[in-house]
TIBA-331578 format. One record per atom (N, C-alpha, C): atom name; residue number from 1; z negated, x negated, y; residue in one letter. Coordinates in Angstrom, 3 decimals. Layout:
<pts>
+------+-----+----------+----------+----------+------+
: site : pos :        Z :        X :        Y : code :
+------+-----+----------+----------+----------+------+
:   CA : NUM :        Z :        X :        Y :    a :
...
+------+-----+----------+----------+----------+------+
</pts>
This chain:
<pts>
+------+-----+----------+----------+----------+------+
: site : pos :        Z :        X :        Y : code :
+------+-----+----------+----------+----------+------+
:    N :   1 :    0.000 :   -0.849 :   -1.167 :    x :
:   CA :   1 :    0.000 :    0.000 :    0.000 :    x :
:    C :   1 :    0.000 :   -0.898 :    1.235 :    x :
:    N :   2 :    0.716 :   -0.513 :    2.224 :    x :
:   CA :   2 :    1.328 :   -1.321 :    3.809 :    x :
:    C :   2 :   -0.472 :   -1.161 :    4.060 :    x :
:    N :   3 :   -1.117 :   -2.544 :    4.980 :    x :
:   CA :   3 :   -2.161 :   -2.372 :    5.450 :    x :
:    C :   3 :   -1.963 :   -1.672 :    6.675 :    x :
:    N :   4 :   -0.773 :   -1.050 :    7.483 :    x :
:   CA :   4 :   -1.118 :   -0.237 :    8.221 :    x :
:    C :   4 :   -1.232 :    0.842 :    8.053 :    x :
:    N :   5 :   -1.285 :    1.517 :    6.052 :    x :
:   CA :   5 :   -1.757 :    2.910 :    5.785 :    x :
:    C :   5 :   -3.070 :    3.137 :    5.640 :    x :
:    N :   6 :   -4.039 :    1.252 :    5.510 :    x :
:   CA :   6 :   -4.802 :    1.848 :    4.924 :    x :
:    C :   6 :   -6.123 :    2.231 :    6.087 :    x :
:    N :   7 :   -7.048 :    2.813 :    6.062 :    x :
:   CA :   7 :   -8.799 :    2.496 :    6.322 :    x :
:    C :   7 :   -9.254 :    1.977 :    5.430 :    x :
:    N :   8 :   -9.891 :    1.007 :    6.985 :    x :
:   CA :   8 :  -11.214 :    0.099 :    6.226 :    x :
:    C :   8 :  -12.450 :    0.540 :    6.920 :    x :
:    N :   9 :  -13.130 :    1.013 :    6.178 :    x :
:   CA :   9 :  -14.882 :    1.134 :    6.504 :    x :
:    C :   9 :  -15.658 :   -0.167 :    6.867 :    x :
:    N :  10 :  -16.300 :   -0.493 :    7.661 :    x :
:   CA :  10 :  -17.293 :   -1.644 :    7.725 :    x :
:    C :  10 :  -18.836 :   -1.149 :    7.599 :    x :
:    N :  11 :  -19.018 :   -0.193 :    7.484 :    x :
:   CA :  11 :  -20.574 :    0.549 :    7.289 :    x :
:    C :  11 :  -20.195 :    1.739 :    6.562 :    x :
:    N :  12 :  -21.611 :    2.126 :    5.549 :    x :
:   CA :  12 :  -21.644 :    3.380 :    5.028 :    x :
:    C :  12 :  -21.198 :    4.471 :    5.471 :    x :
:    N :  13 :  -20.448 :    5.118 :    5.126 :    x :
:   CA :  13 :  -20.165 :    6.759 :    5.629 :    x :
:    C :  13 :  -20.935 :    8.012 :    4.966 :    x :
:    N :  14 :  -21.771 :    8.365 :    5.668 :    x :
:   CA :  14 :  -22.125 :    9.950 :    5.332 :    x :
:    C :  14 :  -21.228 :   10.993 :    5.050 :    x :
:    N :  15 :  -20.973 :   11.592 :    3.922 :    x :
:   CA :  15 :  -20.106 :   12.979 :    4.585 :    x :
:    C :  15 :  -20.482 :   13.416 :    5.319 :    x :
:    N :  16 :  -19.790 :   14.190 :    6.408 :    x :
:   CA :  16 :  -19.632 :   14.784 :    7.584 :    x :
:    C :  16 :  -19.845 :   14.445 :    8.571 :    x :
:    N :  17 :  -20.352 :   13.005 :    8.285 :    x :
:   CA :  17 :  -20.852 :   12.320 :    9.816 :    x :
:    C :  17 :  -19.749 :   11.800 :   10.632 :    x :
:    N :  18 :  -19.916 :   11.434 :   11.894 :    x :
:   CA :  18 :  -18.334 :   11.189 :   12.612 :    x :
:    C :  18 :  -18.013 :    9.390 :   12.595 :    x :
:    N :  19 :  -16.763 :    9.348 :   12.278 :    x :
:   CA :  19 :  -15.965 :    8.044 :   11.858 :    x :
:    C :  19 :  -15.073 :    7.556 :   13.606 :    x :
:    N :  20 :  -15.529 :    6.633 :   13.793 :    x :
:   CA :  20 :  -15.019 :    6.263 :   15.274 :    x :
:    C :  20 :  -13.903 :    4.896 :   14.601 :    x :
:    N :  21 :  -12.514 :    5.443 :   15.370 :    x :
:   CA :  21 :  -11.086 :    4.791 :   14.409 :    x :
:    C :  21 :  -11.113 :    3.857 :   15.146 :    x :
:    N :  22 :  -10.778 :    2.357 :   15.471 :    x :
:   CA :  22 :   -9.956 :    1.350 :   16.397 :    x :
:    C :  22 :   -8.943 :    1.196 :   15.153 :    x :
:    N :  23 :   -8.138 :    1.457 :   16.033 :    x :
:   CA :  23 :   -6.696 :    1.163 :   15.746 :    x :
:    C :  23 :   -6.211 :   -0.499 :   16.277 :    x :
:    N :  24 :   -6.692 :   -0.682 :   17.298 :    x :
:   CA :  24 :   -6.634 :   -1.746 :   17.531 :    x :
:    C :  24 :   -5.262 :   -2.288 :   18.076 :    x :
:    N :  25 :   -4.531 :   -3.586 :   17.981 :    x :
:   CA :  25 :   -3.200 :   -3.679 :   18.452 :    x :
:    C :  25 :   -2.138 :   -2.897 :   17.860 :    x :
:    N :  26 :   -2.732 :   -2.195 :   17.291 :    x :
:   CA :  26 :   -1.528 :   -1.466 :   15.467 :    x :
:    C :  26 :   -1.213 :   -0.362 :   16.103 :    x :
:    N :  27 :   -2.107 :    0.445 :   17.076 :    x :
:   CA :  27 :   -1.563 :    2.040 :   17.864 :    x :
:    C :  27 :   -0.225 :    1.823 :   18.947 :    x :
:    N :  28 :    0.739 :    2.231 :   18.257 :    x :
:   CA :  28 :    1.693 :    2.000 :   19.251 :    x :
:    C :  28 :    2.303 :    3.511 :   20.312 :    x :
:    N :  29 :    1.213 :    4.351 :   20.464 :    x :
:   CA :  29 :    1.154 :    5.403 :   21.545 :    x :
:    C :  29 :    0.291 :    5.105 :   22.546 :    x :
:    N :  30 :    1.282 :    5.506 :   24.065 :    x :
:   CA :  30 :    0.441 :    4.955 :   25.140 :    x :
:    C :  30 :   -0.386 :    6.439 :   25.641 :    x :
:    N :  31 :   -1.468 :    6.454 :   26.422 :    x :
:   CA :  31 :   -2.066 :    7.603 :   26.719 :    x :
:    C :  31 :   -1.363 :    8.895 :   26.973 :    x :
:    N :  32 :    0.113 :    8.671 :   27.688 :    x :
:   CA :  32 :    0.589 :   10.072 :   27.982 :    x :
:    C :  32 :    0.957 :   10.641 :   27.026 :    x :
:    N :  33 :    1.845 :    9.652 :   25.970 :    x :
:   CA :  33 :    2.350 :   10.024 :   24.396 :    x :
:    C :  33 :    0.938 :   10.499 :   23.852 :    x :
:    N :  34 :    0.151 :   10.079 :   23.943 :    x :
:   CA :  34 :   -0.990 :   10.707 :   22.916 :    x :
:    C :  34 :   -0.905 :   12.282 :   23.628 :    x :
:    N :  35 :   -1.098 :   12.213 :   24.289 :    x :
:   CA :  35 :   -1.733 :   13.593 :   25.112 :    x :
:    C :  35 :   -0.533 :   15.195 :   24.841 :    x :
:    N :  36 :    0.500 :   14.434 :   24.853 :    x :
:   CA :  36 :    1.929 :   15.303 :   24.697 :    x :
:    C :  36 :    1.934 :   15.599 :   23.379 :    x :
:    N :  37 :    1.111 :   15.010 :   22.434 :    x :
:   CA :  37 :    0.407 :   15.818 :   21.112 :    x :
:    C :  37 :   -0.058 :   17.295 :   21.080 :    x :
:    N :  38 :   -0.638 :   17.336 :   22.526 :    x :
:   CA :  38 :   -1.462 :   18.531 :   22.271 :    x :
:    C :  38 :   -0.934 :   19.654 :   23.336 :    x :
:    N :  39 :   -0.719 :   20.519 :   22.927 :    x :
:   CA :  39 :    0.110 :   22.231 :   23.158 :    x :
:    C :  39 :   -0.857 :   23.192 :   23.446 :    x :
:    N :  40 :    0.023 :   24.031 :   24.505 :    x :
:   CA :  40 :   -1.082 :   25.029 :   25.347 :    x :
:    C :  40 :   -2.034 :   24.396 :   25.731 :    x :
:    N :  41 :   -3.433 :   25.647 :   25.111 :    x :
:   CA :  41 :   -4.669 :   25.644 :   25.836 :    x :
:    C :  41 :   -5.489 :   24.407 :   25.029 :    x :
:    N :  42 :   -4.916 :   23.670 :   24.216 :    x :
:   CA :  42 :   -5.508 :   22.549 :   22.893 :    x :
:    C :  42 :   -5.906 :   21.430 :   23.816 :    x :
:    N :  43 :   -5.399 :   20.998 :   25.083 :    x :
:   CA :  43 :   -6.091 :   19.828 :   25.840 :    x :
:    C :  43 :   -6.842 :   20.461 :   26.603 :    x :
:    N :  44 :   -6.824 :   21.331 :   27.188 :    x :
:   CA :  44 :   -7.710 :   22.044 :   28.028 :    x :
:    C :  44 :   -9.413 :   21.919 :   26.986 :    x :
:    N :  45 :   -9.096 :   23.028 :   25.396 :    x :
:   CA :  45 :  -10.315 :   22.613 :   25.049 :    x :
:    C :  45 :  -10.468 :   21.421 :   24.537 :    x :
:    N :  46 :  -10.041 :   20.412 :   24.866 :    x :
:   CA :  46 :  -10.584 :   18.794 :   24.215 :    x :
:    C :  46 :  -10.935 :   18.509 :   25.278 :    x :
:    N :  47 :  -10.547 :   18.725 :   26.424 :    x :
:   CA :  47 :  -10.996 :   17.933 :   27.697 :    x :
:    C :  47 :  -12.928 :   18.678 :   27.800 :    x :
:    N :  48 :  -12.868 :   20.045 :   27.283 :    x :
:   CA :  48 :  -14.026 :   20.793 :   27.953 :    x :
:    C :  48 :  -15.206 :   20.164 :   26.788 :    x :
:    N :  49 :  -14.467 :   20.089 :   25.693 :    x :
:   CA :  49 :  -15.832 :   19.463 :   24.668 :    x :
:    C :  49 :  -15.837 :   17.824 :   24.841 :    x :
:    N :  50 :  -15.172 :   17.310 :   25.715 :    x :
:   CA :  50 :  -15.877 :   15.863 :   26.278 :    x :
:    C :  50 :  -17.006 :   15.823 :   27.756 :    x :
:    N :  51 :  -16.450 :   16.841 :   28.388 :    x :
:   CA :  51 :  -17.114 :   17.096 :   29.483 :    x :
:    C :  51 :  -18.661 :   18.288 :   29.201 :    x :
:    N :  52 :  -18.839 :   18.820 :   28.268 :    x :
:   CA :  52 :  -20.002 :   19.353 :   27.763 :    x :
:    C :  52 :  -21.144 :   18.173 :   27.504 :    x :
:    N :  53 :  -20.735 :   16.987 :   27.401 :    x :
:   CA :  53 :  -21.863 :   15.965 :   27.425 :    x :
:    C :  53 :  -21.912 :   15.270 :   28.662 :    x :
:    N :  54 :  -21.587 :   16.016 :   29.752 :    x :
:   CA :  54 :  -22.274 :   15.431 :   31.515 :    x :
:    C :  54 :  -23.082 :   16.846 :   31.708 :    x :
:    N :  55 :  -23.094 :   16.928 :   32.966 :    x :
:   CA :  55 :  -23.733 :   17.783 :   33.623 :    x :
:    C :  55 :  -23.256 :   18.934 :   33.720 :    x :
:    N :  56 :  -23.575 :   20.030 :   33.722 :    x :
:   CA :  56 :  -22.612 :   21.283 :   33.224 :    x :
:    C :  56 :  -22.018 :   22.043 :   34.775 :    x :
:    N :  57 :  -22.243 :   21.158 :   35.679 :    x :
:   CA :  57 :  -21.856 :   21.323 :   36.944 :    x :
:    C :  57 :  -20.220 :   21.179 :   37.179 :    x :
:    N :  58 :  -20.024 :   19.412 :   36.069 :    x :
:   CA :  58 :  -19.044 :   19.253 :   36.111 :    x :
:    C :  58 :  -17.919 :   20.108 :   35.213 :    x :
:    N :  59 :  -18.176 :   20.668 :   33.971 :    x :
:   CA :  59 :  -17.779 :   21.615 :   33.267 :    x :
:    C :  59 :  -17.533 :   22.508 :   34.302 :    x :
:    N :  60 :  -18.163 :   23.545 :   35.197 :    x :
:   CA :  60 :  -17.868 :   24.457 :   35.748 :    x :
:    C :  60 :  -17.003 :   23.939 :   36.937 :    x :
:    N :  61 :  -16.920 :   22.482 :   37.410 :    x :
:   CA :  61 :  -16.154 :   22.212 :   38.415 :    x :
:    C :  61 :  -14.871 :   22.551 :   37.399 :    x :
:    N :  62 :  -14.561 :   22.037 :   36.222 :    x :
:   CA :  62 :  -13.199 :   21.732 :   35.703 :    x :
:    C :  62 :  -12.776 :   23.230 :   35.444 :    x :
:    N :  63 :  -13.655 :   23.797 :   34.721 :    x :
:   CA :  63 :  -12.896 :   25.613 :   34.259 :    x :
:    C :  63 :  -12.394 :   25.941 :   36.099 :    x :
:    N :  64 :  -13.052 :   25.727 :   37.211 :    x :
:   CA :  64 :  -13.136 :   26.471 :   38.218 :    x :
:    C :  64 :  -11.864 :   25.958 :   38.516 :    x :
:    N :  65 :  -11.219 :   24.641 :   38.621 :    x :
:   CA :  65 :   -9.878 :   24.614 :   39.334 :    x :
:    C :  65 :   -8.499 :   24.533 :   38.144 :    x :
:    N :  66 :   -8.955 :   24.687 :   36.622 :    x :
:   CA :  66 :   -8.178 :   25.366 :   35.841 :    x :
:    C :  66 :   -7.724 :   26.331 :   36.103 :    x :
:    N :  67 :   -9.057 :   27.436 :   36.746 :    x :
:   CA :  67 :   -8.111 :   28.444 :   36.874 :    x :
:    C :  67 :   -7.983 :   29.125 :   38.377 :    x :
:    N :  68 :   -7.264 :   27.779 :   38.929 :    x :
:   CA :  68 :   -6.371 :   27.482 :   39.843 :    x :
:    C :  68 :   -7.078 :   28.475 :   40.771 :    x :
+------+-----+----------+----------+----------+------+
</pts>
């Protein structure tokens, strides 16, 4: 198997616990290409479940000029 199919673990994994990827020099999508992944309202909610871990001020700043 190409080592760019595989994962490598360096610590135990729990099921269900969360796995943080570096891709490292091997990701060849730049931020806008990543983002043009995601359709409709699908970045809207990724953006709101990163911003649920600040201040919920800022959450209500972002829904508030979403909807324009």
């Amino acid at each position: 198997m190409p080592a760019d199919e595989c994962v490598v673990f360096t610590k135990d994994v729990a099921a269900g616990e969360a796995v943080e990827l570096d891709y490292g020099d091997g990701y060849m999508l730049s931020r806008e290409e990543q983002l043009v992944q995601f359709r409709g309202d699908e970045l809207e909610r990724l953006i709101e479940g990163v911003l649920r871990g600040f201040d919920a001020r800022v959450l209500a700043a972002f829904r508030a000029y979403m909807r324009g």
